[in-house]
Legacy VTK file of the C-alpha trace (Angstrom):
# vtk DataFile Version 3.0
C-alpha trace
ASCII
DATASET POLYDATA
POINTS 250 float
80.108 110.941 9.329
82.698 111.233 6.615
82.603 114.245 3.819
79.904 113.076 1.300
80.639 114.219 -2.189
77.146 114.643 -3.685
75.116 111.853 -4.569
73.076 113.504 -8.005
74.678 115.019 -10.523
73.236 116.885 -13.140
73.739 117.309 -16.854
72.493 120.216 -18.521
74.503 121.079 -21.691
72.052 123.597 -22.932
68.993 125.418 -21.923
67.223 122.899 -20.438
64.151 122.236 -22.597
63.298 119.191 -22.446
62.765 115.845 -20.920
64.283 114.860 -17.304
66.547 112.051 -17.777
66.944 109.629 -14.464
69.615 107.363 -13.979
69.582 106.204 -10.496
71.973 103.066 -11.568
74.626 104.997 -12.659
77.459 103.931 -10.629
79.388 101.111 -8.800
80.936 103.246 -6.750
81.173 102.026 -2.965
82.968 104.558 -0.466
85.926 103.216 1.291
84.332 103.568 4.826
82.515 100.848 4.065
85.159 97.865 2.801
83.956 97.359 -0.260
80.715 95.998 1.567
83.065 92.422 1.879
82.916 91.979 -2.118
85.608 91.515 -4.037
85.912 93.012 -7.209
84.217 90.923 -9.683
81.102 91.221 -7.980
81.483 94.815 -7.419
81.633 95.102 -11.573
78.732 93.006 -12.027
75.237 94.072 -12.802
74.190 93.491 -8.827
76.088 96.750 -8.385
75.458 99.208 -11.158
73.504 99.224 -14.406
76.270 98.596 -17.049
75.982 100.956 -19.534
72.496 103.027 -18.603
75.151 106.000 -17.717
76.388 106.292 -21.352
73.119 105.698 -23.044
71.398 108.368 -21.044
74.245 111.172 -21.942
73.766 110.008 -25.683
70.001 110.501 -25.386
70.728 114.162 -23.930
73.074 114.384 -26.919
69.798 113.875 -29.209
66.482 114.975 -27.200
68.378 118.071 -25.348
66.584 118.960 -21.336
68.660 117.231 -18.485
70.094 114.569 -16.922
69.861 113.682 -13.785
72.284 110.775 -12.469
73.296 109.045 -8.797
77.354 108.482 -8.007
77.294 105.426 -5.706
76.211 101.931 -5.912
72.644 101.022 -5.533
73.957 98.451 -2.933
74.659 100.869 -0.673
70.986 102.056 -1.349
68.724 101.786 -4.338
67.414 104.607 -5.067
64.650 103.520 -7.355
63.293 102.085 -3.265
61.243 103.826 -0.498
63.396 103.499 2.553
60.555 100.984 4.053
61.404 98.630 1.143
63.375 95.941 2.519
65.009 96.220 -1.161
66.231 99.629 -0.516
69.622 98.554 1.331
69.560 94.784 0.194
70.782 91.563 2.125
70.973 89.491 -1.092
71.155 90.199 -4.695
70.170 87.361 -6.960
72.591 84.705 -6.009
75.018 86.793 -4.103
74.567 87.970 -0.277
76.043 90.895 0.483
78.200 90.783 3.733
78.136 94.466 4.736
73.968 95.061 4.628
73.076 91.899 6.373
71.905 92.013 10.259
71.856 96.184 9.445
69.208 97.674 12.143
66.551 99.987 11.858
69.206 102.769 12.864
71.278 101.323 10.156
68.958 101.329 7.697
67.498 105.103 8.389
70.942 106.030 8.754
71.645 105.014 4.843
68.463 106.385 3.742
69.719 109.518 5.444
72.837 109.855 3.570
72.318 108.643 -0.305
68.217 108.739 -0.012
67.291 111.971 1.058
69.392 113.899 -0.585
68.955 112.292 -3.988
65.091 112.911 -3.218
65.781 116.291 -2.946
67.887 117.189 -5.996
65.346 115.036 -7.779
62.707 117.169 -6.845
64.877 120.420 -7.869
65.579 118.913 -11.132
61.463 118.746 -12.073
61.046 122.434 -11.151
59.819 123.712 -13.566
58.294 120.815 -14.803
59.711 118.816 -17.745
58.008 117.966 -20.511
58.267 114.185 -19.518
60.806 112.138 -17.098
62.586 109.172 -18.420
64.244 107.252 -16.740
67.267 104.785 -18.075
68.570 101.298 -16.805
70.138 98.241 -17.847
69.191 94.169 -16.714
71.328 91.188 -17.337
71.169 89.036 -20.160
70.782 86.329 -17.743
68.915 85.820 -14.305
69.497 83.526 -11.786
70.492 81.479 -14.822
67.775 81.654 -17.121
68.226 83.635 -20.028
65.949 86.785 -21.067
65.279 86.952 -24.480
63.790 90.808 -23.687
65.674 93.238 -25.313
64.075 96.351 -24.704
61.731 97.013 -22.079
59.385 100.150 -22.185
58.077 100.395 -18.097
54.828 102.412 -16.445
53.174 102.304 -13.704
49.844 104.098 -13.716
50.195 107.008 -16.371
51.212 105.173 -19.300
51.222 107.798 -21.384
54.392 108.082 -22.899
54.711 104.468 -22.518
51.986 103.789 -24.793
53.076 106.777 -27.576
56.305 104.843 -27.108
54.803 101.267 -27.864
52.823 102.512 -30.365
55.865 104.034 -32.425
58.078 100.577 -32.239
54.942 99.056 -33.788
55.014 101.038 -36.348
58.752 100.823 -36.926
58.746 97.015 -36.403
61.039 97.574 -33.546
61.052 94.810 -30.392
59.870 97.013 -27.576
57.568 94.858 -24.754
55.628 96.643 -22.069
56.661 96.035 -18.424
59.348 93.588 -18.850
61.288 92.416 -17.937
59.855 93.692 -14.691
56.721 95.793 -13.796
55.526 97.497 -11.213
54.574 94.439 -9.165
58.026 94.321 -8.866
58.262 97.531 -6.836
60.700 98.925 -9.659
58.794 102.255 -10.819
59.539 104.047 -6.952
60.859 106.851 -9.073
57.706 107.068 -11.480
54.976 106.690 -8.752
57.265 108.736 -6.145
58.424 111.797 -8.435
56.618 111.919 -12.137
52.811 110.750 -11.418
51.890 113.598 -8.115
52.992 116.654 -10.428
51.310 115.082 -13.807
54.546 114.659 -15.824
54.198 112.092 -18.376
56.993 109.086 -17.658
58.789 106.165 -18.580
61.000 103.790 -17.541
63.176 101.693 -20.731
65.073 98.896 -19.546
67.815 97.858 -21.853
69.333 94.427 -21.773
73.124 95.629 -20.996
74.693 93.148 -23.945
73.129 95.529 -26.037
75.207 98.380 -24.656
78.815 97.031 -24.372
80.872 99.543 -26.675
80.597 102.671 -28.062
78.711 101.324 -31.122
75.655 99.900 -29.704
75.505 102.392 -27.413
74.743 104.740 -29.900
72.520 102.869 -31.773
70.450 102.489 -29.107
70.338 105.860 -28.210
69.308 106.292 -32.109
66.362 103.613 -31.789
65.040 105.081 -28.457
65.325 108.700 -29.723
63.582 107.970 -32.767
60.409 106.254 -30.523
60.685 109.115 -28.030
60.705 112.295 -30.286
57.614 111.560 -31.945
55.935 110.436 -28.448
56.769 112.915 -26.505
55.488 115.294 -29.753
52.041 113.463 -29.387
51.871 114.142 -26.270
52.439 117.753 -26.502
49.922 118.229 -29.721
47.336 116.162 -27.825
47.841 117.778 -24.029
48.677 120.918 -25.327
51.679 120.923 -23.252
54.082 124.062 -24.113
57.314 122.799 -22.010
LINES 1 251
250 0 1 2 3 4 5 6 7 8 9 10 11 12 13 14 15 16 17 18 19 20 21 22 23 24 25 26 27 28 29 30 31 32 33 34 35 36 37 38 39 40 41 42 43 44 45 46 47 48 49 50 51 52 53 54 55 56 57 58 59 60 61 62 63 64 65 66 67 68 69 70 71 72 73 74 75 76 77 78 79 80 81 82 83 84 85 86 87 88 89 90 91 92 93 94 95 96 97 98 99 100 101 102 103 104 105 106 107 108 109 110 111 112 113 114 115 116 117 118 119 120 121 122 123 124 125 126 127 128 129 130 131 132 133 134 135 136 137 138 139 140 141 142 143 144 145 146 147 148 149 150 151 152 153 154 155 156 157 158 159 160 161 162 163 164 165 166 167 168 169 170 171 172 173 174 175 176 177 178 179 180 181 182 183 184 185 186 187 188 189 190 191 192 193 194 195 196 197 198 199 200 201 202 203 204 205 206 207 208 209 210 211 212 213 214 215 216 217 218 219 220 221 222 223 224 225 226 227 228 229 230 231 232 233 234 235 236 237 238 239 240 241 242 243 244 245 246 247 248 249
């Protein structure tokens, strides 16, 4: 097997206090043992491969909230990792309208053999990262504007699965500062799409949320940071309830 540079990086630019930001869609980055997976470049930019700006917007929530960031440095069509290596999802054959040459006909051997190399190890640092336990884990992705051609009009998604929390001190603060926030949209977990949540946050009790950004919304610098500015100013005083009301100390 080739050298594997690591697949998690992690951001901790001061002491560590804090929430646990996720960002398993970080990169489009495919390793050149496996050509491209046979698509060309376009494709290989395009939201199938990466969430397009979830990267930047995480860092700029560090810059506000402070803990650490946790983030993956290949493309999740190589392997989601937001998927259980059972999910058929996890190394996908198709992705909305666009089949992906070098993961269809894979194996079981194929498949564990994937898992093996990006899963695993992300698991692990993952599980690193949350000792001691944060205060709450977040994590950050992007979704396309449009969807096998019908258009979203979502533009901020707040996700749970079954602690909803944070999600709810999170709803409850847009409310209350009139901003457009909608609970498990535009996907929930009947989508199979809170993996990291139900996998990593909800066993060790950490209060957790998944935001979904529609990536139009993040396409310079600009709305970058104002995003990071709307979602910091919902998650400060959540994650505060939470603390007052729990009595959590983190």
């Amino acid at each position: 097997m080739p050298n594997q540079p690591d697949i998690a990086v992690l951001e901790r630019p001061g002491d560590g206090r804090g929430p646990l930001l996720v960002c398993e869609h970080a990169s489009n980055h495919i390793p050149p043992e496996f050509a491209n997976l046979g698509l060309d470049a376009a494709v290989r930019q395009g939201h199938i491969a990466w969430d397009p700006g979830a990267l930047d917007l995480a860092r700029a929530l560090l810059r506000r909230l402070g803990g650490t960031l946790i983030h993956a440095t290949v493309s999740r069509l190589l392997y989601d990792l937001n998927r259980p290596p059972e999910a058929p999802a996890a190394v996908p054959e198709q992705s909305e309208i666009h089949a992906i040459p070098g993961n269809l006909g894979l194996g079981a051997a194929a498949r564990a053999e994937r898992a093996a190399r990006f899963y695993r190890p992300w698991a692990a640092a993952l599980e690193a990262a949350l000792s001691p336990a944060p205060v709450a884990m977040i994590t950050i992705h992007s979704f396309t504007p449009v969807y096998f051609g019908v258009p979203r009009p979502t533009r901020l998604g707040i996700l749970h699965d079954a602690d909803s929390r944070l999600a709810d001190a999170m709803l409850d603060e847009a409310a209350r500062a009139g901003v457009p926030a909608e609970r498990n949209r535009p996907y929930g977990p009947e989508d199979g799409v809170t993996h990291t949540l139900r996998a990593f946050a909800q066993p060790r009790g950490i209060a957790n949320v998944m935001i979904e950004v529609r990536n139009d919304l993040l396409g310079d610098v600009a709305g970058i940071e104002a995003m990071a500015e709307t979602l910091g100013a919902l998650l400060d005083p959540a994650i505060a309830r939470l603390r007052q009301t729990e009595g959590q100390v983190r």
